[in-house]
MARKOLVO-126113 format. One line per field, with one value per residue (C-alpha): x, y, z. Coordinates in nm, 2 decimals, m for minus. Layout:
<pts>
east: [X:...];
north: [Y:...];
up: [Z:...];
</pts>
This chain:
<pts>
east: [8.17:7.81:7.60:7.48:7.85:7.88:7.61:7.70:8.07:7.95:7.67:7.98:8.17:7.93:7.94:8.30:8.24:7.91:7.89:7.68:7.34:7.19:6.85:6.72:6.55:6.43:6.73:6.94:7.08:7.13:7.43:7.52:7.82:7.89:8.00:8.34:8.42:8.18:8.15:7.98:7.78:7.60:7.34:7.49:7.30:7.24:6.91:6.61:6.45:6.11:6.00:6.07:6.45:6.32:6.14:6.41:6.66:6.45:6.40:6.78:6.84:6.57:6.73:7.01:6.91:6.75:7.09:7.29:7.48:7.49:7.30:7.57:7.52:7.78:7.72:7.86:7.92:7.80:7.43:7.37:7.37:7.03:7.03:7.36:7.13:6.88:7.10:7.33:6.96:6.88:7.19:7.43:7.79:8.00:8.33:8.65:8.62:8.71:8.84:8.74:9.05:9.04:9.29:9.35:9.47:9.85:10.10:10.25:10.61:10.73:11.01:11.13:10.98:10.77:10.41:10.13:9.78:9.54:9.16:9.10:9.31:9.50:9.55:9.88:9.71:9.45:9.74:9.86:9.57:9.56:9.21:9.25:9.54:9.41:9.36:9.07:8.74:8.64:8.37:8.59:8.68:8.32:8.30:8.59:8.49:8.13:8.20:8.26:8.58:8.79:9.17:9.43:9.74:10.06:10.41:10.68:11.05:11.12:11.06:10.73:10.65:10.75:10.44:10.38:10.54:10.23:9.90:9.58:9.28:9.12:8.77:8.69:8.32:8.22:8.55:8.67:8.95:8.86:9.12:9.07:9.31:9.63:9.81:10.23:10.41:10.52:10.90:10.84:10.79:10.98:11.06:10.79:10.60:10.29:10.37:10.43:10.07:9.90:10.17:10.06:9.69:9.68:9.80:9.54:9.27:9.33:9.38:9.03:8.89:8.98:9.06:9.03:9.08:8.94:9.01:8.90:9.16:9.07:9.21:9.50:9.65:9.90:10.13:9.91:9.77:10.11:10.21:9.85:9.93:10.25:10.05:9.83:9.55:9.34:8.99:8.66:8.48:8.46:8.21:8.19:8.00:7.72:7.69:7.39:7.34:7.43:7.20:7.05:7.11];
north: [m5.80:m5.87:m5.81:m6.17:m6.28:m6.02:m6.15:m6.51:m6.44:m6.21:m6.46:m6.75:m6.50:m6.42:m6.79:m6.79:m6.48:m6.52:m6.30:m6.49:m6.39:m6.33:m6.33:m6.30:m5.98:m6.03:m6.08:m5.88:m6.06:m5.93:m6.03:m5.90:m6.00:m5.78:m5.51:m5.68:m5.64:m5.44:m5.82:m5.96:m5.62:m5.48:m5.57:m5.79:m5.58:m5.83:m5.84:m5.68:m5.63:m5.75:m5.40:m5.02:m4.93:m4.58:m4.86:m5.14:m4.83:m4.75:m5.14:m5.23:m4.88:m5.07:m5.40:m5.28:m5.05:m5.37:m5.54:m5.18:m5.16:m4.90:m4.95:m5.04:m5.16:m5.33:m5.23:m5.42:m5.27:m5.36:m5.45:m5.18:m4.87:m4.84:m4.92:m4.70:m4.45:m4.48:m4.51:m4.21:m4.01:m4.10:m3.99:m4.31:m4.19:m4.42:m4.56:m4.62:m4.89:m5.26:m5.43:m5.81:m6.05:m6.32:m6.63:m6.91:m7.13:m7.16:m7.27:m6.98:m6.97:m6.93:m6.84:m7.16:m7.07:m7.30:m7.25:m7.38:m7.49:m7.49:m7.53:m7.29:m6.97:m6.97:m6.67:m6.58:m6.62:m6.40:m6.16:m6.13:m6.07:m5.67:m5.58:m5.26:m5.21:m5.30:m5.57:m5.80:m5.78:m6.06:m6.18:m6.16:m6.56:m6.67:m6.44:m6.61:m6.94:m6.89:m7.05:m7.45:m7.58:m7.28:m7.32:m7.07:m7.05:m6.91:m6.82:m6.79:m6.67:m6.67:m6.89:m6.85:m6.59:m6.36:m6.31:m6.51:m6.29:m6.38:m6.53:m6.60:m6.72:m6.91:m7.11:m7.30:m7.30:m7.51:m7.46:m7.13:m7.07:m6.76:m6.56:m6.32:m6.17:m6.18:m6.00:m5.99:m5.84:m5.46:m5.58:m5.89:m5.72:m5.76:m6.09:m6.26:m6.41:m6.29:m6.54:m6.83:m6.81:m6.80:m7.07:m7.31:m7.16:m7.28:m7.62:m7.69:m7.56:m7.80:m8.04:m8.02:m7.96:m7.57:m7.44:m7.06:m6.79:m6.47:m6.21:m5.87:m5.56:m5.18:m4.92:m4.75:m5.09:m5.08:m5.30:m5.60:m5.48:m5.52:m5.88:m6.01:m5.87:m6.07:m6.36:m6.31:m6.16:m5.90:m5.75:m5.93:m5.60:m5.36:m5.30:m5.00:m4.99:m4.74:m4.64:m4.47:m4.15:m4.16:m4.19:m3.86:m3.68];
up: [0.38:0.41:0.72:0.74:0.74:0.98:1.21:1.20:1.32:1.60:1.74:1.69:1.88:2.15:2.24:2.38:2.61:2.71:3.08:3.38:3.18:2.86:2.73:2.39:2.27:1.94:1.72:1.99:2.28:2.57:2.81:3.16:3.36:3.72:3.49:3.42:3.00:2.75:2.58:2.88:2.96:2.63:2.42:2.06:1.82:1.53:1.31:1.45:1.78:1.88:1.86:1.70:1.72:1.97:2.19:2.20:2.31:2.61:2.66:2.69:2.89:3.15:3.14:3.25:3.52:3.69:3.70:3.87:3.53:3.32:2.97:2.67:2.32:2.07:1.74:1.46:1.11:0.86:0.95:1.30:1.06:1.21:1.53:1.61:1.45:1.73:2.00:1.87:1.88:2.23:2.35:2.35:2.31:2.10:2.20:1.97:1.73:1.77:1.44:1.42:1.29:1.14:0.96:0.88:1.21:1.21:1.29:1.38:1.49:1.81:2.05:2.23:2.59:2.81:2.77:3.00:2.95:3.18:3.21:3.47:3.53:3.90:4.07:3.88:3.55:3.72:3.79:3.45:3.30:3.28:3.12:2.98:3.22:3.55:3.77:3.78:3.97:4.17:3.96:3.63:3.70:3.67:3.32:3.22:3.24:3.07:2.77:2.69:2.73:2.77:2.77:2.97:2.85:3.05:3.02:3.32:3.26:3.62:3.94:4.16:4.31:4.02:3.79:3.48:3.15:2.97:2.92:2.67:2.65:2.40:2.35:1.99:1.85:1.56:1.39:1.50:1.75:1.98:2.12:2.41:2.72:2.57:2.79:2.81:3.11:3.02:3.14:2.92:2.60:2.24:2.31:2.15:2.36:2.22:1.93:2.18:2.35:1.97:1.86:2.16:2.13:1.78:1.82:2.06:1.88:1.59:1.76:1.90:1.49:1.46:1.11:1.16:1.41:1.55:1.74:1.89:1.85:1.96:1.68:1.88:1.97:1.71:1.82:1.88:1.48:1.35:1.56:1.44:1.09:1.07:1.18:0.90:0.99:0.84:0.91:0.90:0.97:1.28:1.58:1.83:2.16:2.28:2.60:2.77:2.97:3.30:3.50:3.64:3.30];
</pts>
């Protein structure tokens, strides 16, 4: 996998998750979004800065102390060999990586359950979103709807008010289908329902041109490694985020 491949899928990428602002630094963009997802909150480091990698460190470490947020980077590999060199030397510590998937779109089979598509997310699709485990902050709608045309996909097994079993988001640039917060219910699991929000995810997303898929998966989430393999997935190529100093240290 080349780095230019690997540039033009993350910028694609950055499109359908793009925080409440980002501004251009050289090559790099820079994205900030109340703190809620590393996405939304880090630098994209792709191509080359407007200055030297030691001075475009302390630049984004600024950028972000004006906003309240601590300073964060996401490093894409192949192509950031350098820059995750400079930020490793100033003192960034680097997070787990993330392994980019990608295939063909569908269809995908599914499990014969009612799913629901939405342009928005309602409060129980706001419920059922667990990101990294926990519930949402109140800005976290506005991040999620800072992309064109987003769709919000649901899944309910039981009667209002129990909480929906499952729910996905998905946004499609140029031709690519974008999938972000699948989440399923803990009590909900095994039952496939996983596979229905890509199913119903997929059939939209062709049906607005889509042809191919992505999608973002940390390391130690096997399961969701083995459902997306049996989907036919594999890996594009892998990034891993930086994260400052604190501050004070």
């Amino acid at each position: 996998m080349s780095a230019t491949d690997v540039a033009v899928l993350e910028r694609l990428s950055a499109r359908s998750w793009r925080g409440l602002e980002h501004e251009p630094f050289g090559d790099w963009l820079l994205r900030a979004g109340g703190g809620f997802t590393g996405r939304a909150n880090s630098v994209l480091v792709v191509g080359d800065p407007p200055v030297a990698l030691d001075a475009a460190v302390a630049q984004v470490d600024r950028w972000y102390a004006a906003r309240g947020l601590r300073a964060r980077a996401q490093v894409p590999l192949p192509g950031g060999e350098k820059a995750d060199a400079a930020f490793a030397a100033a003192g960034w510590v680097r997070d787990e990586d993330v392994l980019v998937l990608t295939a063909p779109l569908g269809p995908w089979p599914a499990p014969d359950v009612a799913v629901t598509l939405a342009p928005e997310p309602d409060d129980a699709w706001l419920s059922g979103y667990r990101y990294r485990g926990t519930p949402l902050p109140p800005v976290a709608r506005d991040v999620l709807l800072a992309a064109d045309d987003p769709v919000f996909v649901s899944v309910r097994l039981a009667p209002e008010p129990a909480p929906l079993a499952a729910v996905a988001r998905g946004v499609v640039v140029e031709d690519w289908l974008v999938v972000t917060a699948v989440t399923v219910a803990e009590e909900a699991r095994r039952r496939g329902l996983a596979g229905a929000v890509m199913a119903a995810l997929g059939a939209w997303a062709r049906e607005r041109g889509g042809r191919r898929c992505q999608l973002q998966v940390v390391e130690s989430n096997a399961p969701a490694l083995a459902l997306y393999a049996r989907l036919g997935f594999t890996e594009h190529h892998r990034y891993h985020y930086r994260l400052a100093p604190a501050p004070g240290r």
